[in-house]
OpenMM code with the backbone's topology and positions (N, CA, C; nanometers):
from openmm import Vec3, app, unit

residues = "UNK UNK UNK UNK UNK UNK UNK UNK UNK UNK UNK UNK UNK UNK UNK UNK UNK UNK UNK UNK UNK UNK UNK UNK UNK UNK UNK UNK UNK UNK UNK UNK UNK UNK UNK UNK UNK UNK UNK UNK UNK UNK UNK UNK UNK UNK UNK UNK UNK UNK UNK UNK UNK UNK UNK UNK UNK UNK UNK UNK UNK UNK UNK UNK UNK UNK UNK UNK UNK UNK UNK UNK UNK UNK UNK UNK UNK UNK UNK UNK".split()
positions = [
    Vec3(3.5230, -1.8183, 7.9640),
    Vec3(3.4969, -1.8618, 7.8296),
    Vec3(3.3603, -1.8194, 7.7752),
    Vec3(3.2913, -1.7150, 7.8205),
    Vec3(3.1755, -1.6305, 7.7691),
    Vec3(3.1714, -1.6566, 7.6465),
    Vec3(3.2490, -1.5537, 7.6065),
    Vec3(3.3048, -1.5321, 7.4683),
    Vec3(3.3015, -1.6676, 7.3935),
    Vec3(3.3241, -1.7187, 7.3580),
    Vec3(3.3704, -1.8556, 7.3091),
    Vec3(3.2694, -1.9330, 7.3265),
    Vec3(3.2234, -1.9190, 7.4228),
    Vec3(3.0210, -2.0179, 7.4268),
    Vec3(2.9450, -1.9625, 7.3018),
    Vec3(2.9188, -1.7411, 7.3437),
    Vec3(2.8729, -1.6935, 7.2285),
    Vec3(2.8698, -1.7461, 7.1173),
    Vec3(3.0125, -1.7323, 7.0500),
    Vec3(3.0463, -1.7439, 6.9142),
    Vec3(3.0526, -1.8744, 6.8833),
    Vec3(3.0451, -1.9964, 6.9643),
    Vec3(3.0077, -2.1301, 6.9470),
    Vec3(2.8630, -2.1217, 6.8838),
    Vec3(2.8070, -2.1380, 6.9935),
    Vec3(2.6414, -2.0395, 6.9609),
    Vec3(2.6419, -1.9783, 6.8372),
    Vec3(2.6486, -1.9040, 6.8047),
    Vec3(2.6922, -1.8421, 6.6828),
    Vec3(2.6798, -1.9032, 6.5608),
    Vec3(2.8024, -1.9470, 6.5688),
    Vec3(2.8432, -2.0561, 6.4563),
    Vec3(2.7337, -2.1538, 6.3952),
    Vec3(2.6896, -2.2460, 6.5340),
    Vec3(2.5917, -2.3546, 6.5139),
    Vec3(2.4756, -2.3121, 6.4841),
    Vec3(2.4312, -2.1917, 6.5056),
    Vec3(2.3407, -2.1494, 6.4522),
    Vec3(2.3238, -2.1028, 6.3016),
    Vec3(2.4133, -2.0223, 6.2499),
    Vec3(2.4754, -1.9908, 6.1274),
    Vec3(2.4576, -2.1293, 6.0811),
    Vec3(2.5213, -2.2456, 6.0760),
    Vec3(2.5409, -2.3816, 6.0178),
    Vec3(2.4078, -2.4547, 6.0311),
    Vec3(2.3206, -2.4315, 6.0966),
    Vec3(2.1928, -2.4473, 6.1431),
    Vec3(2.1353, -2.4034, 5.9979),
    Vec3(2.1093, -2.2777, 6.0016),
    Vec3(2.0393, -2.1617, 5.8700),
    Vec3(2.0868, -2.2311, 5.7328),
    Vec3(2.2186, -2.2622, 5.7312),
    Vec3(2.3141, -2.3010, 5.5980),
    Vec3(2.2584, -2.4336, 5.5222),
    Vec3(2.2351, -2.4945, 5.6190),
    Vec3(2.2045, -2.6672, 5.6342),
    Vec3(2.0937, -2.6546, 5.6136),
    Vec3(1.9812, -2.6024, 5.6240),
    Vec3(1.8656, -2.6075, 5.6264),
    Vec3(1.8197, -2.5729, 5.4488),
    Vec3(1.9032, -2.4641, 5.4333),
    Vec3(1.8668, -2.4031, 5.2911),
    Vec3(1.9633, -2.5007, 5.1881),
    Vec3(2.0844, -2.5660, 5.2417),
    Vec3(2.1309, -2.6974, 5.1581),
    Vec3(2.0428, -2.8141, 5.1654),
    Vec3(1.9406, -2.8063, 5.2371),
    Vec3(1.8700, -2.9580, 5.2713),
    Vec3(1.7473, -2.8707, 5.1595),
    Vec3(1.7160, -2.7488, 5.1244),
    Vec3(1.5842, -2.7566, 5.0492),
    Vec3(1.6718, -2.7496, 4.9408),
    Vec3(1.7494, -2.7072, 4.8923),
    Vec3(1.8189, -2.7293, 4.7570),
    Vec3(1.8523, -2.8813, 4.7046),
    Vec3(1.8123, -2.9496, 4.8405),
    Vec3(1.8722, -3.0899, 4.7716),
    Vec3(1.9712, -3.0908, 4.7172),
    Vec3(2.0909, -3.0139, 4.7739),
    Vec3(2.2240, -3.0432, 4.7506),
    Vec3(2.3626, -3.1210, 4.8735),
    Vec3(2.2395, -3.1265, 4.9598),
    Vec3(2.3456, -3.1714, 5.1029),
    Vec3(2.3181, -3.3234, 5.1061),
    Vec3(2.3284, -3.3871, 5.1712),
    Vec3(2.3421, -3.5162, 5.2494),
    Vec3(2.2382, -3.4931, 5.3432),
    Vec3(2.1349, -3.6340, 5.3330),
    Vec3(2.0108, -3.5872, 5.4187),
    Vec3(2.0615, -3.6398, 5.5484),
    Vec3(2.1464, -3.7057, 5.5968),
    Vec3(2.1433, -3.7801, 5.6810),
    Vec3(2.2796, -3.6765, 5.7486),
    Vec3(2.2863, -3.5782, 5.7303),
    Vec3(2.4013, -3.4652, 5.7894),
    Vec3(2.3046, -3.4367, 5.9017),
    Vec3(2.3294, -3.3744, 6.0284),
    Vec3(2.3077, -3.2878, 6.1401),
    Vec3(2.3716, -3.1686, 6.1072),
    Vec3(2.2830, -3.0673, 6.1912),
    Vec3(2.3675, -2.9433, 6.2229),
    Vec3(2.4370, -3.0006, 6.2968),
    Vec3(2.4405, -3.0176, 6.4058),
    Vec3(2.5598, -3.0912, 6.5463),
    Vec3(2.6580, -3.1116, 6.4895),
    Vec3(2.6472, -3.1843, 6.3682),
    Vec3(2.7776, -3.2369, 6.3079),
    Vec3(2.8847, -3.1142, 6.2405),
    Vec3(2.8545, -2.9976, 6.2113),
    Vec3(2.9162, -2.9206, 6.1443),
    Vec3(3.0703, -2.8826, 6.2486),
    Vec3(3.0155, -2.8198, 6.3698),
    Vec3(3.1246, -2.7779, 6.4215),
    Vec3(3.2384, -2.8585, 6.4611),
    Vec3(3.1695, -2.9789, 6.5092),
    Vec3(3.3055, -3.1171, 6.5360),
    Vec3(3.3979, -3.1567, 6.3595),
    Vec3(3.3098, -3.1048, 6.2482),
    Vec3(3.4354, -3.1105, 6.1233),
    Vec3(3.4630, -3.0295, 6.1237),
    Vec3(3.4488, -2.8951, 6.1309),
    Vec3(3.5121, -2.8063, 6.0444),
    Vec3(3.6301, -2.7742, 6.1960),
    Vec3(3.6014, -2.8242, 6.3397),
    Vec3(3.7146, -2.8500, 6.4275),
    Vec3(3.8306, -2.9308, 6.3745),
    Vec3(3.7570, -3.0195, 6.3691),
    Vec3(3.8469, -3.1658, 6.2769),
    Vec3(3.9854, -3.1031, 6.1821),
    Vec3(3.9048, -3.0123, 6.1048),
    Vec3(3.9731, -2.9585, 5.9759),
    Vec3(4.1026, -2.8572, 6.0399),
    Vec3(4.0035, -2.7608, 6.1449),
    Vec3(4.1223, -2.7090, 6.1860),
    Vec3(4.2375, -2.7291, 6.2404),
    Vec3(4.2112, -2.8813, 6.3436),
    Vec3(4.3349, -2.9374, 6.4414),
    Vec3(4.4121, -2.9947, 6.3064),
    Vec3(4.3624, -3.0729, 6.2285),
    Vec3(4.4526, -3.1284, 6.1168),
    Vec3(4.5255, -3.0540, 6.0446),
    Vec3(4.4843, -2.9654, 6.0085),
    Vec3(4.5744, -2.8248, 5.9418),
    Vec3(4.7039, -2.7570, 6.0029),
    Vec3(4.6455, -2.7720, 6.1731),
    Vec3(4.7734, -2.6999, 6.2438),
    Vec3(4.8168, -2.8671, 6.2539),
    Vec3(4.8371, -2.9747, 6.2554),
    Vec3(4.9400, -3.0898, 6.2611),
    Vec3(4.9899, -3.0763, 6.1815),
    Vec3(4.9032, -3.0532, 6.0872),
    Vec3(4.9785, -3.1161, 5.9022),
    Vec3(5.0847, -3.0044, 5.8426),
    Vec3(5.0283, -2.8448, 5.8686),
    Vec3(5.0982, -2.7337, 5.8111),
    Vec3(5.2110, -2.6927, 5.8839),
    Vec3(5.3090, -2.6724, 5.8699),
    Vec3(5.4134, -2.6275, 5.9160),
    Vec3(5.5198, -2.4949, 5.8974),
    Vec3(5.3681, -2.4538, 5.7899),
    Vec3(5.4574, -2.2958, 5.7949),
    Vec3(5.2627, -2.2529, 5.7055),
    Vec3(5.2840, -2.1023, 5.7268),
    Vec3(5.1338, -2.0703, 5.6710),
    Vec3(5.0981, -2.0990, 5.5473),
    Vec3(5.2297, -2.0768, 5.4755),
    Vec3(5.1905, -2.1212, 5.2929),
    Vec3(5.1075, -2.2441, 5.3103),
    Vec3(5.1639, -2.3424, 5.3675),
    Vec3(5.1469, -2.5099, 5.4014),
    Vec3(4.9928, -2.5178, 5.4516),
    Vec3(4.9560, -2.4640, 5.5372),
    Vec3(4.8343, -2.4294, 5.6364),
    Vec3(4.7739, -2.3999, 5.5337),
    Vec3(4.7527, -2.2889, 5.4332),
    Vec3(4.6195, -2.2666, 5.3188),
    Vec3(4.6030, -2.3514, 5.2382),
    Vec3(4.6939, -2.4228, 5.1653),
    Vec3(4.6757, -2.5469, 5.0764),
    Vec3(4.6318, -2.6189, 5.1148),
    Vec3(4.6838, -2.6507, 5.2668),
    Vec3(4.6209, -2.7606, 5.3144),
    Vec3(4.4343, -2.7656, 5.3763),
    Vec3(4.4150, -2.6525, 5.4201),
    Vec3(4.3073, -2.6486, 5.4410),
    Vec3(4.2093, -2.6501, 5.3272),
    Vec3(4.2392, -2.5885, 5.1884),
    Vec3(4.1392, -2.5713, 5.1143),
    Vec3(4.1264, -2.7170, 5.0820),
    Vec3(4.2597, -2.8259, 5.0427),
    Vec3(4.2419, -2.9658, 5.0036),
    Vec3(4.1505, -3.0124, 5.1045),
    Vec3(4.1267, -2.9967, 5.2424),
    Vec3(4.0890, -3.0829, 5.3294),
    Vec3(3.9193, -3.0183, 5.2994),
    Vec3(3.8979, -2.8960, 5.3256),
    Vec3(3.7734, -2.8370, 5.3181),
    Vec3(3.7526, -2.8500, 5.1652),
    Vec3(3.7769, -2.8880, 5.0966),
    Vec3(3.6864, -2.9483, 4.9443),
    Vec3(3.6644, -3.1078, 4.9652),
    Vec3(3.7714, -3.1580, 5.0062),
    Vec3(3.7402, -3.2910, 5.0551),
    Vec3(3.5878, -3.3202, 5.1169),
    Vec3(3.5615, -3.2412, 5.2232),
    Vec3(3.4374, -3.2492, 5.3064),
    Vec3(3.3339, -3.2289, 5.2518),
    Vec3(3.3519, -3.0631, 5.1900),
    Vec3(3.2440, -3.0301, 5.1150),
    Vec3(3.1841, -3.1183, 5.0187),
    Vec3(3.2733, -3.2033, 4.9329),
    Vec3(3.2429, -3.3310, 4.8333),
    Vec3(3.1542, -3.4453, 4.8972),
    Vec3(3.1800, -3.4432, 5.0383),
    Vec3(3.1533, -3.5184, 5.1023),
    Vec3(3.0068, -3.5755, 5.1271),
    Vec3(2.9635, -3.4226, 5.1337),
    Vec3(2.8594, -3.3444, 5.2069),
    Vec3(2.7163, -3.3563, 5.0877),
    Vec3(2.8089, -3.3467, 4.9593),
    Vec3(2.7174, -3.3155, 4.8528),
    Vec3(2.6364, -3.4357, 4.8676),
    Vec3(2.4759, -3.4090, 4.8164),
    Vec3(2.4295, -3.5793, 4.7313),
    Vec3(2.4651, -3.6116, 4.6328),
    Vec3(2.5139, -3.6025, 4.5304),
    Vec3(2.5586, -3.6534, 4.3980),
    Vec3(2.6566, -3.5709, 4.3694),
    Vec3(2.7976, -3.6119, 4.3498),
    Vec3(2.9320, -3.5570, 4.2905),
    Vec3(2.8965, -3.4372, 4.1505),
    Vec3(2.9656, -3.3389, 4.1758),
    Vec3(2.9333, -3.2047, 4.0368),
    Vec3(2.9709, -3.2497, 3.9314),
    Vec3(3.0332, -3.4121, 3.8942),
    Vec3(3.0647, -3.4260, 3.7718),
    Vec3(2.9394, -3.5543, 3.7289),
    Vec3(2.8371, -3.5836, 3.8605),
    Vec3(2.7371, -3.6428, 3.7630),
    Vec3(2.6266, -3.6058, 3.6795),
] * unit.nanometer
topology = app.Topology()
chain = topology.addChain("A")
for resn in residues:
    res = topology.addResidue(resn, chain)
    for name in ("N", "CA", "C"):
        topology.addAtom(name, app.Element.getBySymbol(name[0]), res)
């Protein structure tokens, strides 16, 4: 599982960089971790393959679930 440590690595780092430049924009949630990124956007993926049952199903469903989060994530909703 080399491979797969890497690109773990990877990732959290990437989400690391992301988070950091959402935390000076003052558009994230201060109380987010990097740590926390990869256990949701896991989250998102196992739920997608339960929930979807054919691929059409799988993209809808993911974008509903990944705007869900992202909303989540924000400090103040885009319609205040």
């Amino acid at each position: 599982m080399p491979c797969t440590t890497e690109l773990k690595k990877s990732l959290t780092s990437a989400g690391a960089t992301l988070l950091a430049r959402a935390r000076d924009a003052e558009v994230v949630r201060p109380d987010l971790a990097a740590a926390d990124l990869v256990p949701l956007m896991c989250g998102i993926a196992h739920a997608v393959s339960v929930r979807g049952s054919v691929p059409a199903d799988r993209v809808d469903t993911v974008h509903r679930y990944l705007a869900a989060l992202l909303e989540g994530l924000r400090t103040t909703p885009p319609s205040a």
